[in-house]
C-alpha positions as a printed NumPy array, in Angstrom:
array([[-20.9  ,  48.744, -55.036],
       [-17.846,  49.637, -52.504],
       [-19.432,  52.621, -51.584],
       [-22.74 ,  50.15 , -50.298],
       [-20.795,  47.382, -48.772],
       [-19.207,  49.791, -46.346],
       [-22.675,  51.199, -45.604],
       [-23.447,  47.516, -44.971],
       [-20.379,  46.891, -42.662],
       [-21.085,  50.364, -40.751],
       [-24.948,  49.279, -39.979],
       [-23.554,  45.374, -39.275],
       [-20.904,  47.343, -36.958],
       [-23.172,  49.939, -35.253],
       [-25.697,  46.702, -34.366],
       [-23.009,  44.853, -33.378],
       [-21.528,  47.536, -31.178],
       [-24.815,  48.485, -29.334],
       [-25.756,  44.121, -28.697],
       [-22.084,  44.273, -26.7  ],
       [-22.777,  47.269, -24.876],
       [-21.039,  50.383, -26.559],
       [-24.314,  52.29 , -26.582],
       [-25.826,  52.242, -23.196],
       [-28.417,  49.231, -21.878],
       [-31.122,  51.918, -21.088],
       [-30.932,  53.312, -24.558],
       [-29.605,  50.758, -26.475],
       [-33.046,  48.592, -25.354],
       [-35.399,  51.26 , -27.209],
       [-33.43 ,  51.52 , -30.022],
       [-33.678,  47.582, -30.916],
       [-36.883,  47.438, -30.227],
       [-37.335,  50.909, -32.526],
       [-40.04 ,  52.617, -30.869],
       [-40.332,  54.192, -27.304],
       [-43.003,  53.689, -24.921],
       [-44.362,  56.244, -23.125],
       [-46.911,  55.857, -19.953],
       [-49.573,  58.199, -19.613],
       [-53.008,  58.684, -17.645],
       [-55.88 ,  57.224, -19.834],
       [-58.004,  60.33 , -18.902],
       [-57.021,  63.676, -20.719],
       [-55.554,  66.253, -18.996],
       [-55.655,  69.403, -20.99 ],
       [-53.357,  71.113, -21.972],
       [-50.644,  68.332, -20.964],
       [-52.424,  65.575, -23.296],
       [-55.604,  65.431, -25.264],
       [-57.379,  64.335, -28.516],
       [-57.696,  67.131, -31.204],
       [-60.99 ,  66.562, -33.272],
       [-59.039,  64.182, -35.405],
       [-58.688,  61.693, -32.692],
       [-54.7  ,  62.756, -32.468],
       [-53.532,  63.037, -29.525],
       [-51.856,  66.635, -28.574],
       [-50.496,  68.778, -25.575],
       [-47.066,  69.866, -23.867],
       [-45.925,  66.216, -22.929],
       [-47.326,  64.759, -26.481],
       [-44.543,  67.315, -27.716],
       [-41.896,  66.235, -25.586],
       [-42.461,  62.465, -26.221],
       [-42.581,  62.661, -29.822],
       [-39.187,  64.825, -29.397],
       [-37.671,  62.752, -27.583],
       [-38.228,  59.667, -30.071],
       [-37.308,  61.819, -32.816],
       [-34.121,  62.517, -31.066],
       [-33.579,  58.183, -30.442],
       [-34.935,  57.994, -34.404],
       [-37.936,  56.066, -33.48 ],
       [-41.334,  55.744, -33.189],
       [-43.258,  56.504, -30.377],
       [-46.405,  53.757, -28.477],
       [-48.382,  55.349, -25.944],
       [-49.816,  53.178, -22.834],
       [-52.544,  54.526, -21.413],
       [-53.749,  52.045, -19.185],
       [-53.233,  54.018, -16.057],
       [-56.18 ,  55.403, -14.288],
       [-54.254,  57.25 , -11.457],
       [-50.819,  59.509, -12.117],
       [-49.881,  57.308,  -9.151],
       [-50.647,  54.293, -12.016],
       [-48.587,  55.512, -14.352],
       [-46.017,  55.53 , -11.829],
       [-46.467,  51.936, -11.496],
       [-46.034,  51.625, -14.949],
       [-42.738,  53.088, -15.249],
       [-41.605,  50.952, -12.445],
       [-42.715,  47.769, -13.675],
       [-40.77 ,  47.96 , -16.821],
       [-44.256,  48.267, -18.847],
       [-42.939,  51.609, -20.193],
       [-39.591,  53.585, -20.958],
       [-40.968,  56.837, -20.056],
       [-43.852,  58.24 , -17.607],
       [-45.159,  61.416, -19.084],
       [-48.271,  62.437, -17.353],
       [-47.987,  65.458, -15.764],
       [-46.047,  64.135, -13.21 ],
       [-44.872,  65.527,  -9.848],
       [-41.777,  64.486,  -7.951],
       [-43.015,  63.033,  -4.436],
       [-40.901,  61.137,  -2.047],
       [-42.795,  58.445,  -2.352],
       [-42.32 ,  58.03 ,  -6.188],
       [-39.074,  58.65 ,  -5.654],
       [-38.537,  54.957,  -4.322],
       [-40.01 ,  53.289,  -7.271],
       [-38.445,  55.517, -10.523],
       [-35.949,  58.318, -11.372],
       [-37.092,  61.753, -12.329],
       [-35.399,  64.154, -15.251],
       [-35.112,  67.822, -14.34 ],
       [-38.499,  69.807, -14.262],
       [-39.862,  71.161, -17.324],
       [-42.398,  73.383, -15.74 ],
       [-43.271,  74.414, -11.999],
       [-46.554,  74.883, -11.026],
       [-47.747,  76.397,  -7.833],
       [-50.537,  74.517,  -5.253],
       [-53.452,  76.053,  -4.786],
       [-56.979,  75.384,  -3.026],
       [-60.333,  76.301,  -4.   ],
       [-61.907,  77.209,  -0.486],
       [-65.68 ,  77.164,   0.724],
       [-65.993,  80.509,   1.932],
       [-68.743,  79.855,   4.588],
       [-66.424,  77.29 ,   5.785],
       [-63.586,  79.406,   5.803],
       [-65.238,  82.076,   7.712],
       [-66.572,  79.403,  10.411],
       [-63.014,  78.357,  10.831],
       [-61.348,  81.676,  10.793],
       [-62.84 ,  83.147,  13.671],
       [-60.771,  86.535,  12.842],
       [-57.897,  85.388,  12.068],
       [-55.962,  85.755,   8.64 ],
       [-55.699,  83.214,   5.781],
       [-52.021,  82.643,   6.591],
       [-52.963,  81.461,  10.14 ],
       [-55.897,  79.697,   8.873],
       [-53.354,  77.769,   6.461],
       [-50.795,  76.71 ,   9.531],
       [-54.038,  75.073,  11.164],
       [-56.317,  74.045,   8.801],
       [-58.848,  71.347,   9.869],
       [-61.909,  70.   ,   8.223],
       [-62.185,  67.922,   4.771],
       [-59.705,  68.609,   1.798],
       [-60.583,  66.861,  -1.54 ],
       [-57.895,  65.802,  -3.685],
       [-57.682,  63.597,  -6.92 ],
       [-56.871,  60.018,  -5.799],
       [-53.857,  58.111,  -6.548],
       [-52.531,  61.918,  -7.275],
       [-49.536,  63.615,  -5.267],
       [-51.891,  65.719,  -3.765],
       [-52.605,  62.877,  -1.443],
       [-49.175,  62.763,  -0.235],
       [-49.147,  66.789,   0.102],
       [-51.746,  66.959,   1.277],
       [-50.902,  64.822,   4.585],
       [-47.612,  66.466,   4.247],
       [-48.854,  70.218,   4.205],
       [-52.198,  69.688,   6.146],
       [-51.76 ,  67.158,   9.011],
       [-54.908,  68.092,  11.06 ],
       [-57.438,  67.961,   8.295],
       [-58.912,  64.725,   6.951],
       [-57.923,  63.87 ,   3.404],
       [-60.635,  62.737,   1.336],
       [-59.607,  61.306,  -2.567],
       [-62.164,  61.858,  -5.207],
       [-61.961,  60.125,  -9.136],
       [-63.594,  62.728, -10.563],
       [-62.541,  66.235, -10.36 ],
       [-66.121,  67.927, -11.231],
       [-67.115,  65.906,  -8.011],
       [-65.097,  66.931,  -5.845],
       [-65.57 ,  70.816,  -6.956],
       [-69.328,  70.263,  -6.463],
       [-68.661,  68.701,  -3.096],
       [-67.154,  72.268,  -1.781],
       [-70.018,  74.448,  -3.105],
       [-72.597,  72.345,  -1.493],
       [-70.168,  72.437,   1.857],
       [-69.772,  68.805,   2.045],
       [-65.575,  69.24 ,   2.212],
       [-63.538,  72.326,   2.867],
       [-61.723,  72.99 ,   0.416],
       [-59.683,  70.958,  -2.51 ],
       [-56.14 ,  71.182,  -3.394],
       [-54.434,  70.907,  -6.673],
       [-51.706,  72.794,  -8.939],
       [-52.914,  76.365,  -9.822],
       [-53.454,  75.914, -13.597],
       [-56.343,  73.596, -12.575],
       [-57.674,  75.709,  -9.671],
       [-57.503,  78.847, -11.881],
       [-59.164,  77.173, -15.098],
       [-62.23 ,  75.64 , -12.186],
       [-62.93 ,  79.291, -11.205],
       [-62.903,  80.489, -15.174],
       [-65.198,  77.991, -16.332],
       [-67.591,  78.476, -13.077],
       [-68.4  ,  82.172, -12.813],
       [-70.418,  81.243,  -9.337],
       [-66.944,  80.452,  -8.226],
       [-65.408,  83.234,  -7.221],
       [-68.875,  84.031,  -4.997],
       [-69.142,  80.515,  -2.813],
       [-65.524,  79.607,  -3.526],
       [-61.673,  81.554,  -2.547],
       [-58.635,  81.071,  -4.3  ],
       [-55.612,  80.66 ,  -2.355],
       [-52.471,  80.043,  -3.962],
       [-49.975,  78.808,  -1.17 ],
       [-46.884,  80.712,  -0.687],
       [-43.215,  78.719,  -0.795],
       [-45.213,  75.703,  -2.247],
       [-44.285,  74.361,  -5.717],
       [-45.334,  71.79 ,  -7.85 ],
       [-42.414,  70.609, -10.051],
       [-43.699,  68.796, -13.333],
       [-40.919,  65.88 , -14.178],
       [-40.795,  62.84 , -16.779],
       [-40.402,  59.533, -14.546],
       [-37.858,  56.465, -15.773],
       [-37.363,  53.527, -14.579],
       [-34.365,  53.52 , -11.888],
       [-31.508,  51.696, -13.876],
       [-32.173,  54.169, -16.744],
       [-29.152,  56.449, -15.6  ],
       [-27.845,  57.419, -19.31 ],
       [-31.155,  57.516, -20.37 ],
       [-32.336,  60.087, -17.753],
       [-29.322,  62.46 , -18.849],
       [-30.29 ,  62.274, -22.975],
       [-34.291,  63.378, -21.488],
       [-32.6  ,  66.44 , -18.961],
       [-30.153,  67.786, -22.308],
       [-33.302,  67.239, -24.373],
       [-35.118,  69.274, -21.804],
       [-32.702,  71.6  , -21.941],
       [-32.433,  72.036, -25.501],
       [-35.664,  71.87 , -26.602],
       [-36.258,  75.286, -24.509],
       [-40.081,  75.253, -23.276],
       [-41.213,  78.893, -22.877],
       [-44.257,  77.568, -20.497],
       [-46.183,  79.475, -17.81 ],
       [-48.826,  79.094, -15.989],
       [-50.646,  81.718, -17.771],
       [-49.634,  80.254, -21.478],
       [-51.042,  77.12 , -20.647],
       [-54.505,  78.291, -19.103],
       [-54.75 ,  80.416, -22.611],
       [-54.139,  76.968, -24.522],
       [-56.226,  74.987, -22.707],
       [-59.113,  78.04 , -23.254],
       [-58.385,  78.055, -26.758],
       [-58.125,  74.2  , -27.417],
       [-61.914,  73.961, -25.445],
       [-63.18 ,  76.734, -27.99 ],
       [-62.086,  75.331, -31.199],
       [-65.323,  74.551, -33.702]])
């Protein structure tokens, strides 16, 4: 009966001690409430998030949410409202979520609104490049040159980062946001933009899946460009941030480019 009562006072005591502050705001709020939210895009984005054939969801950030929680000892609520990664952003900031994990990349503009752990993978940019176009804009002169100039129509996702590096990266061409991926892809085959610009694992799986591809399309994968994948917080969530960058740490990710593309293959070939 002692033995109980002190288990009593010790869980009276711990509650006590986080209402008054000893366990910090940012952490202490998820812990009352006994489950963590987590902001994602409402579309899939394989291999970072999709549903398995039982509905569940899976993927690389699925895995570090859930770790995470199980780290804080709770459960784990997923919003998905967000229709843009720039959305989920929003969400973060707003206080609608504890976490943003969404395949995420830092921009300064995000940067205003939230906090951002330590990347747990970096990607490289790439564009998928209408050769005719290429060649018309070229004029002899090498992809690297081409690159340092480039004019015409890019095609990026909207409300992605790619906007902003895109205006960043290629100030003379006109940036043109698409919702749908697959429509933007079929824009530069039929010549109506450029080129389009997103992470490599995306612009590498496009020319897999379309073997006509690599015949109307190039692949450039821009040198000294990276595309660092973070997990967003709101801005007062300081201690919080640190817990996510040791978890990060700890929990060891041996990701690649290449690992990814071979899970995302795999998970699209399952019966």
């Amino acid at each position: 009966a002692s033995s109980a009562s002190a288990d009593r006072r010790k869980v009276s005591l711990d509650l006590l001690g986080r209402e008054f502050g000893q366990v910090p705001v940012d952490i202490g709020r998820i812990l009352r409430r006994g489950r963590l939210i987590v902001a994602m895009i409402g579309k899939d984005q394989p291999p970072f998030v999709m549903k398995n054939k039982q509905g569940e969801l899976i993927g690389l950030d699925v895995r570090i949410a859930q770790g995470i929680a199980q780290q804080l000892g709770v459960g784990v609520e997923y919003n998905r409202q967000a229709t843009t990664f720039n959305k989920v952003i929003d969400a973060v900031e707003n206080g609608e979520a504890d976490l943003g994990i969404s395949k995420l990349s830092r921009t300064l503009e995000r940067a205003k609104k939230v906090l951002f752990s330590q990347p747990y993978i970096v990607l490289r940019q790439g564009l998928l490049i209408n050769r005719l176009g290429l060649a018309k804009q070229s004029a002899g002169r090498g992809i690297g040159d081409v690159l340092q100039d480039l004019r015409g129509k890019i095609g990026v996702m909207q409300g992605s980062s790619y906007e902003e590096f895109a205006h960043r990266n290629f100030p003379k061409a006109t940036v043109v946001p698409f919702q749908d991926w697959g429509q933007a892809v079929d824009a530069v085959f039929r010549g109506e933009i450029l080129a389009v610009y997103r992470d490599e694992l995306v612009v590498r799986k496009t020319v897999k899946s379309k073997p006509e591809a690599s015949i109307d399309l190039r692949v450039t994968i821009l040198p000294n460009t990276t595309d660092p994948i973070v997990v967003a917080l709101p801005w007062y969530s300081t201690h919080f941030r640190d817990l996510v960058n040791l978890f990060l740490e700890t929990m060891r990710l041996d990701v690649t480019t290449d690992k990814l593309l071979d899970q995302w293959v795999e998970f699209e070939t399952q019966p």
